[in-house]
N, C-alpha and C positions, 0 to 999 in steps of 0.2 A: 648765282651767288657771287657776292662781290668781296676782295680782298679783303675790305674794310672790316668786313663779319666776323673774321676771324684771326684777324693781324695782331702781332704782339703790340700794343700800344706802350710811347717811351719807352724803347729799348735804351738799356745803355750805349753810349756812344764812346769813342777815344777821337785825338785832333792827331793832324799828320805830324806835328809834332811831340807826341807822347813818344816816350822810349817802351820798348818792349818789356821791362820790367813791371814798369805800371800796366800794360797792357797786361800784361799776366796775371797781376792781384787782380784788376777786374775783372777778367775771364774767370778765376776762381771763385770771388767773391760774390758775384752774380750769376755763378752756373751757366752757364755759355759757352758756348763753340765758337760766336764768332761777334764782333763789332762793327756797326757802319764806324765805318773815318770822315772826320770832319773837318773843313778848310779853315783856315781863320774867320771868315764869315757866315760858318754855320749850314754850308752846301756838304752835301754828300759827296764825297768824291772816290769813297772805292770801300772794301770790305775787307778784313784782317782775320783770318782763323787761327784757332791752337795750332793747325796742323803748319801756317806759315812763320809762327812763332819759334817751332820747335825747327825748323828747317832752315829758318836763319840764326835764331840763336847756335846751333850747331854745324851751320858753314862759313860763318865769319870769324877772323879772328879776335871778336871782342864780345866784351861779355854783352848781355839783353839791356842794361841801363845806357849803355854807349850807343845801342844801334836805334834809331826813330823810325817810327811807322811809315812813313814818305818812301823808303829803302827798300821796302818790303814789299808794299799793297801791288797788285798789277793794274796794270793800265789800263785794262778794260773793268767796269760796271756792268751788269745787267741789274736791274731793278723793273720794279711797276709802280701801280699807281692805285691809291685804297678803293679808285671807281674803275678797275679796271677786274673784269671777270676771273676768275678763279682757275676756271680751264685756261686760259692765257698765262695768267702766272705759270703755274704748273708745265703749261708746253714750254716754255722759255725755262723753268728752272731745267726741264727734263733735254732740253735740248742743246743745253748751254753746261749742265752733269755741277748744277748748284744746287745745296741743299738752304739755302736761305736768298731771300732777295728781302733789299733793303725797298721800303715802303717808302716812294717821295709825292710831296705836295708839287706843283707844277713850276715855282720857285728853286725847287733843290734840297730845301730843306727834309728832313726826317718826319715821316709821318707815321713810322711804324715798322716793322719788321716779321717777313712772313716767312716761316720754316714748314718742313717736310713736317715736321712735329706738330706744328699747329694745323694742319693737313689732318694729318694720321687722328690726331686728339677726338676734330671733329667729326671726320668719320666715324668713330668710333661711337660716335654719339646718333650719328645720322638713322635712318630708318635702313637695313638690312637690303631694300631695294634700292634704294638711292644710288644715285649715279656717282654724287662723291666718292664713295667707299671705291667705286672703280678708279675713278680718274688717280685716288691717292694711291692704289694700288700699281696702276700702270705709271705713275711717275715715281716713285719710288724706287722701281723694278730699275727703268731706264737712266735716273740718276747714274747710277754706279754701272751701267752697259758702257760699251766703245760707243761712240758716234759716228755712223757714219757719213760722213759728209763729199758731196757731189764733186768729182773735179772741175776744174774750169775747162768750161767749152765742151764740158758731156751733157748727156740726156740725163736727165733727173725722174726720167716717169718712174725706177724701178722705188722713189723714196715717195715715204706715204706725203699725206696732203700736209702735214703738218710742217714737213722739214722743206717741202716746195713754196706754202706761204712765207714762211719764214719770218714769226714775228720777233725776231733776236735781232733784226736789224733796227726794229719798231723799239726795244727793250734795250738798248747798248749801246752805248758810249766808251768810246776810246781815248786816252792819252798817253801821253810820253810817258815810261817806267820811272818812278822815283818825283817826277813833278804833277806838283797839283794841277786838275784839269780845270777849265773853266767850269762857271757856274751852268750848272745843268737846267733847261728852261724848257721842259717839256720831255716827253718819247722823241728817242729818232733826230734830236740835234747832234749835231756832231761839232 
């Protein structure tokens, strides 16, 4: 099954430059947990949750219309891609303990947005056999687990196959905290 199956199509979006108060009415007003952030040019560049709303609205000294999403979002991206398989999403959101990854075109642009919910929804639907129902069960479970991840320069056999592939490197892009990253132009640019 491919992401595209079951992705939210046009999600709402915010720009790096919206203040958090606006980000709030549309989190409210579109029932949502989270936003792709958008560059001037319309690239994805990172993701904004209620929960980083409420934690910077309540550790800076200024109110949510003072502070802009640029301030907030972190640096790193995970995302995929609407032809990228659904178990891959799933291992990258479960490995990386994200409950939504922004859907992009190979440009950067927004092509969709795929949550735990939209997961869980179709299972739900799926046949009682189906291997969905698993995979959504076991990513779910692991979203909200510790991660354990390898030191540098140990053996890694005791981590299953998934976290030895490793495709978070394949799914994540990095930038500076607070600046917009370049345009995204594929998995695995850096």
């Amino acid at each position: 099954m491919k992401v595209r199956d079951i992705m939210t199509v046009e999600p709402s979006c915010c720009a790096v430059s919206d203040d958090l108060a606006l980000v709030t009415s549309a989190l409210f007003e579109k029932d949502c947990g989270a936003l792709p952030v958008l560059s001037p040019d319309g690239t994805v560049v990172g993701m904004i949750t209620d929960r980083d709303v409420a934690i910077a609205s309540a550790t800076r000294n200024r109110t949510p219309s003072l502070i802009v999403v640029a301030e907030v979002i972190s640096g790193t991206l995970h995302f995929c891609g609407p032809e990228d398989d659904l178990e891959d999403a799933l291992e990258t959101m479960s490995l990386n303990q994200v409950r939504r990854l922004p859907v992009l075109h190979p440009d950067g642009r927004v092509a969709g947005l795929l949550s735990v919910n939209d997961v869980i929804r179709h299972a739900a639907k799926a046949p009682a056999s189906g291997s969905i129902r698993r995979q959504a069960l076991e990513a779910a479970s692991r979203i909200g687990s510790p991660v354990r991840r390898p030191e540098e320069g140990s053996d890694d056999s005791s981590l299953g196959p998934a976290a030895r592939r490793s495709p978070v490197k394949r799914a994540t892009r990095s930038a500076s905290r607070g600046k917009v990253p370049a345009k995204a132009k594929g998995k695995g640019k850096v």
